[in-house]
Each structure stands twice: as structure tokens, then as C-alpha cells.
C-alpha positions in Angstrom: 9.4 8.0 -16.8 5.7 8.8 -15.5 3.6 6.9 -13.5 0.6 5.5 -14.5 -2.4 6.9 -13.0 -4.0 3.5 -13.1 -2.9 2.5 -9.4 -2.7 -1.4 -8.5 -3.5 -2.7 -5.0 -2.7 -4.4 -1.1 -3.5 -7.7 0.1 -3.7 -9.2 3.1 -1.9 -12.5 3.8 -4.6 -13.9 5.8 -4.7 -16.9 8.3 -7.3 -18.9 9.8 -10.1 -20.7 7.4 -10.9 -18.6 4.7 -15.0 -17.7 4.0 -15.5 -20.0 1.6 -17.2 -19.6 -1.6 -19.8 -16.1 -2.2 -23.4 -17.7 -1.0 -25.8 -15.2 1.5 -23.6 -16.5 4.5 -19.6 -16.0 5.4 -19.9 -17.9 9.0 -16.0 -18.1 10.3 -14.1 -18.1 13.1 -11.7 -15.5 14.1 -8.3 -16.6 13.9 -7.9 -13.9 17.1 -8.4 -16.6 19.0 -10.6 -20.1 20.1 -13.8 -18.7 21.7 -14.2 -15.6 19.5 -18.1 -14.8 18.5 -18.6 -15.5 14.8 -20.1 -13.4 12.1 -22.4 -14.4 9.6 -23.5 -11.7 6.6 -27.9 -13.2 6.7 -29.3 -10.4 5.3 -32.0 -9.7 7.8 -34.7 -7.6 8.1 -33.6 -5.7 11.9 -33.1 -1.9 12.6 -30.2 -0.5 10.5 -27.1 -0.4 12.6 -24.9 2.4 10.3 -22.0 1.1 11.3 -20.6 0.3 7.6 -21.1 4.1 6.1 -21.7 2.6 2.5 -24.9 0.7 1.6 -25.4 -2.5 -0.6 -27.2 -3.3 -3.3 -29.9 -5.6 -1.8 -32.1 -2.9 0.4 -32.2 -5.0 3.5 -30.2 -3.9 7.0 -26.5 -4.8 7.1 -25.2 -7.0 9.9 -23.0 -5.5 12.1 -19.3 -5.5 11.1 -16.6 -7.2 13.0 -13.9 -5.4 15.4 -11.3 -7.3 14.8 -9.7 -10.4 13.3 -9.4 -12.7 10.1 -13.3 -13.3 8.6 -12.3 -13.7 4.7 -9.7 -14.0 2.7 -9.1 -10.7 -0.4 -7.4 -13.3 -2.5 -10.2 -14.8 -2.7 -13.3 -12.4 -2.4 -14.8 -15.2 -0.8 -17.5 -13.0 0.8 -21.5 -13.0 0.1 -22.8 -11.2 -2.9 -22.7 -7.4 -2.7 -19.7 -7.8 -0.5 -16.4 -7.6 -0.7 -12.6 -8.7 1.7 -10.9 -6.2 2.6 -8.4 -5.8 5.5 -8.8 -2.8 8.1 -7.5 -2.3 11.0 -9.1 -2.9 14.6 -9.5 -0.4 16.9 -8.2 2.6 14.5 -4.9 1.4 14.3 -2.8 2.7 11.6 -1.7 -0.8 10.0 -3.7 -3.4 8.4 -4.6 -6.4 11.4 -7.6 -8.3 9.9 -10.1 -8.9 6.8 -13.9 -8.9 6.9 -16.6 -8.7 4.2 -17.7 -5.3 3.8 -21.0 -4.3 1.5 -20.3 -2.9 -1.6 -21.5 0.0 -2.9 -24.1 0.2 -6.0 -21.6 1.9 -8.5 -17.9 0.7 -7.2 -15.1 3.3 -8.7 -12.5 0.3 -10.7 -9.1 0.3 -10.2 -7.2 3.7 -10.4 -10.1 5.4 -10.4 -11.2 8.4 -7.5 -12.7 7.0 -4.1 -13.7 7.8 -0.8 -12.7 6.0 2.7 -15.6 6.3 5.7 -14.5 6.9 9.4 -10.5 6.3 9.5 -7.7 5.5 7.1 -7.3 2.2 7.4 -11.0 0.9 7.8 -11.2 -0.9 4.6 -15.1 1.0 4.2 -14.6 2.9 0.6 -16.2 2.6 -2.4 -13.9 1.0 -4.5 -14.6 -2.4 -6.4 -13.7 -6.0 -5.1 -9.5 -6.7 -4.6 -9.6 -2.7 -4.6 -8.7 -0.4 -2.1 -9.1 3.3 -1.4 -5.3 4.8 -0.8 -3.0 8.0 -1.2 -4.9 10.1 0.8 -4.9 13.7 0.0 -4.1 13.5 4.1 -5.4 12.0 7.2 -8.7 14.0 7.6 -9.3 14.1 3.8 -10.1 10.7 2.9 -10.1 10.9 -0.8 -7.9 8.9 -2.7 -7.1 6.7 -5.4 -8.3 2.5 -6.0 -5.3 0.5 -5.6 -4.9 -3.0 -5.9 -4.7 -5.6 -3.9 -1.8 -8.5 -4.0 0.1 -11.0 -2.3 3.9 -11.7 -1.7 3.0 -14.1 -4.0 1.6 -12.6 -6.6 2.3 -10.3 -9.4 0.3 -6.8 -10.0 -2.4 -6.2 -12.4 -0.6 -3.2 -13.4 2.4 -3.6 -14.9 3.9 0.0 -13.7 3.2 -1.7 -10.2 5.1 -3.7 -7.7 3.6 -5.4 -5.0 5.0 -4.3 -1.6 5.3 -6.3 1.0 4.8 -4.5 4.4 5.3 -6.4 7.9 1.4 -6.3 8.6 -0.9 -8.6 7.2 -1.8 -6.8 4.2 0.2 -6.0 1.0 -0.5 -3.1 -1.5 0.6 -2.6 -5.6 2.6 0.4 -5.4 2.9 2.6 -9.0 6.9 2.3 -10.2 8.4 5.8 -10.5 11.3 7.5 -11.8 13.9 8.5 -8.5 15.3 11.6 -10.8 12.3 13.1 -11.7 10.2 12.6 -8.3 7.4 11.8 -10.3 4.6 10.5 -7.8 1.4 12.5 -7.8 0.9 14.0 -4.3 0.3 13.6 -1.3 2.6 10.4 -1.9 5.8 12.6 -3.3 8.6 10.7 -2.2 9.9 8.0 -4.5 12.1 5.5 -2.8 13.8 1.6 -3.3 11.4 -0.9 -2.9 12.9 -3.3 0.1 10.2 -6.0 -1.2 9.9 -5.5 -5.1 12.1 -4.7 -7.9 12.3 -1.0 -8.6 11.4 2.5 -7.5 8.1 2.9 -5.7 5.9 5.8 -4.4 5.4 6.4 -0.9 4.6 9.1 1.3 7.2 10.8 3.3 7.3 10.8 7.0 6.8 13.3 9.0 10.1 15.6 10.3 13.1 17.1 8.0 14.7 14.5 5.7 18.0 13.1 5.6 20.6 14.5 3.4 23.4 13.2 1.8 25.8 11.5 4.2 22.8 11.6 7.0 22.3 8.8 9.4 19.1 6.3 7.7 17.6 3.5 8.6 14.9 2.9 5.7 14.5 4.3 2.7 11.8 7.3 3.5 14.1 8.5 5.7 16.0 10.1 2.8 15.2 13.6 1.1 13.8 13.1 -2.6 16.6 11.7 -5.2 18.5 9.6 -2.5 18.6 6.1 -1.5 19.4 4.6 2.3 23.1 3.1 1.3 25.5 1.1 3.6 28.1 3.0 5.8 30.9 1.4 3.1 29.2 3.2 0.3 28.9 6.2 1.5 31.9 8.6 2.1 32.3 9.7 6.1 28.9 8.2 6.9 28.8 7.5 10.9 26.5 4.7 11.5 25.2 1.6 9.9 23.6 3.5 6.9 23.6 6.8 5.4 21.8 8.5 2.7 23.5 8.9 -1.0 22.6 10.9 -3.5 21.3 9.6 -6.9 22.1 10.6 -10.2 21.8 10.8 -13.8 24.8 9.0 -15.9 24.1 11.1 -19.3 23.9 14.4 -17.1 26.1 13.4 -13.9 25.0 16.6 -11.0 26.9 15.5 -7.7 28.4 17.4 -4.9 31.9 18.1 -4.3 33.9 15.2 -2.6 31.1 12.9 -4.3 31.7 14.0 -7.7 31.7 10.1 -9.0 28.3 9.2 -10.8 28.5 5.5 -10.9 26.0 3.2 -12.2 23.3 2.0 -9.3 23.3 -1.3 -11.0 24.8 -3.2 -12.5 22.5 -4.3 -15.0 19.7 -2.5 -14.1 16.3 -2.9 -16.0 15.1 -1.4 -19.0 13.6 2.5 -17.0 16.7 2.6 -15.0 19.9 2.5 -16.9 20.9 5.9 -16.4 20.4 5.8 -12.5 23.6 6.5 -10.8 24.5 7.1 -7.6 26.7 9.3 -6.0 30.5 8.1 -4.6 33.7 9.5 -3.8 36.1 9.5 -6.9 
């Protein structure tokens, strides 16, 4: 099975008062705590600030852009015209913390589609479309990527070759379904791994450092090498630990290592893409 290249987004499960409804002001409180300044998106005429890296369609200075906290909702795009929500993370950390109305660009790349992020990773400044975000990075100083979609816990993706990942952060993210045999996720996000939150195979990237092999110590899924899956101790023959990696295979064309020469289903009933996935066991 390949992936679709139309990637599906991430979305933030926001607290605090959302922006309400798109007007020339989003006036709302941080939800980082009582006392926090507010921000209001009045287009103004004052001295350009350049803090945003991407322009909006109206010609007139941009406000400065919060540092931190909740300030809209990506649900609900409840920011001014020209805007859109989109989490970030304060301070250049490397996980989603907040949301805040950023402008939009004049020409927005749609979903799938090439993009751009501006000053780190996870800054939410790109120039993808509204409920869009720029993601799978060519790497950390090339910030080129692909618009994915945003989503909620709650919610299902836009595309259907998408699940909606839920990551213990405030932000959630429509990761492409792939096939675990054929590694099929386009660079730099190589590593096809079992979703925790959603139902299937989803592309990630792989950590940094050598991979586990099969019968290796694990404690997630992308600590695996491609083709294997993070199993419990009891599944996996002479794993020490909690969990250890096995080795996936194919049921028509079974390819497993001696003393794990058993291809047995991975589940089952599996859906439709995955009923020849096995996985490895002792006979």
C-alpha cells in the first residue's frame, strides 16, 4: 500500500475561552495564568515589528505575536480575517504548548501541498492554509515540508489514509497510514510504526541512535528498526524487560529468523490493508 501524498493535519486541544468568532479583534486571556497581558489582532498603523516572518493580506503592520499561552482555538479558526490558529511552542521548545492567531500569507499552499516554516520547527509561522500545518521537515535546519492537517482526539481526518494521533502535548496531528512491510513513508519521516492513539500503521520519524532489533529492550514503538513493532515480554521469545521488539511479516511470503520461524497473524481480524501482516513468534 502507498501513502497518499495528500498529508492530513494536528490540533491542539486547547483550554481557556476560545477567540470567538473571525471580526478585526481576538482579545483573550491566556489560560497561562490570571494576570497575563492580553492580545488583541487591531490592525494598526505603528512601525512594523517582523516578528511573524510572513505578511497578511491587508498592508497594515502586524501586532506583535504572543510568547506563550492559549489565545484561539484551531478547531475553530476563530481568529480575525487574514489570520489563522495555530499552536507553537513558547520559548523554542520542541512540543506544541499554546495557540495564537498568526497572519496568513496571500497565496496559502492547501493541504498536502509544499510549505515553509519561519524561525524554528514548532513556531506554527508557515505558509500553509487555515487548520493546516507545515510538518516532515526535510530536517531541523531545513524547514521545508509538507501541509498537514489539523484534528482533535475527537475528531476524524480529512484524509481518509490519515489517522489522527494523539500526542501528550496540546496539539494533535493527521498522520498518512502506511504499509509496515514495505516502509513506505516518504523521507525524512522513514519509519513506519503502530499508532498508540489511532487504528493502524503511521509514519513517523525515527529517533536519533541505532535501533532496536529483534528481541531488543523497547519502550515505544520508534524505538524499533523498520518492519518491527514494540511487543510485550510474553510475546516475544527470551525478551528481558517489559517489552521487546518483534519482527513483522508477510503471511503469503512468511521471511522470519531462526528460533522465530512462526509468521502468525498480527490480528486477528485486522482491517481491509493489513490482512497479511504477521508477526514473528517462536513455533
Amino acid at each position: 500500500m502507498r501513502i497518499s501524498l495528500v498529508l492530513v493535519p494536528l490540533l491542539c486541544a486547547c483550554v481557556g475561552a476560545p477567540a470567538g468568532p473571525a471580526s478585526t479583534t481576538a482579545d483573550v486571556t491566556s489560560s497561562a495564568g490570571a494576570g497575563d497581558s492580553r492580545w488583541t489582532t487591531d490592525l494598526q498603523q505603528q512601525p512594523t515589528i517582523g516578528t511573524t516572518g510572513t505578511t497578511g493580506t491587508t498592508g497594515m503592520s502586524e501586532p506583535e505575536l504572543p510568547s506563550e499561552g492559549f489565545h484561539c482555538d484551531p478547531r475553530l479558526q476563530d481568529c480575525p480575517a487574514d489570520h489563522k490558529c495555530t499552536p507553537f511552542a513558547s520559548m523554542g521548545a520542541d512540543d506544541w504548548n499554546g495557540a495564537r492567531c498568526v497572519p496568513l500569507v496571500t497565496d496559502p499552499a492547501g493541504l498536502g501541498e509544499p510549505c515553509e516554516t519561519q524561525e524554528h520547527s514548532h513556531s506554527g509561522l508557515d505558509d500553509c492554509g487555515p487548520g493546516l500545518m507545515c510538518w516532515y521537515f526535510e530536517s531541523l535546519t531545513d524547514l521545508r515540508g509538507r501541509c498537514l492537517g489539523l484534528c482533535h482526539e475527537d475528531d476524524s481526518c480529512e484524509d481518509p489514509d490519515a489517522r489522527c494521533y494523539v500526542q501528550p502535548s496540546a496539539s494533535y496531528l493527521c498522520y498518512p497510514l502506511c504499509d509496515p512491510l514495505a516502509q513506505d513513508c516518504p523521507p525524512p519521516a522513514t519509519l513506519c510504526v503502530r499508532s498508540s492513539s489511532a487504528d493502524g500503521f503511521i509514519c513517523r520519524y525515527a529517533p536519533a541512535g541505532e535501533p532496536a532489533g529483534a528481541g531488543m529492550p523497547c519502550e515505544g514503538e520508534t524505538d524499533c528498526a523498520p518492519g518491527h513493532v514494540c511487543d510485550p515480554a510474553d510475546l516475544v521469545s527470551g525478551c528481558v524487560g517489559e517489552r521487546c521488539c518483534a519482527q513483522l511479516c508477510s503471511l503469503s511470503q512468511p521471511n522470519c529468523p531462526p528460533g522465530l520461524d512462526a509468521c502468525e497473524a498480527y490480528d486477528a481480524s485486522p482491517p481491509p490493508e493489513y490482512t497479511d501482516l504477521g508477526i514473528c513468534r517462536a513455533p
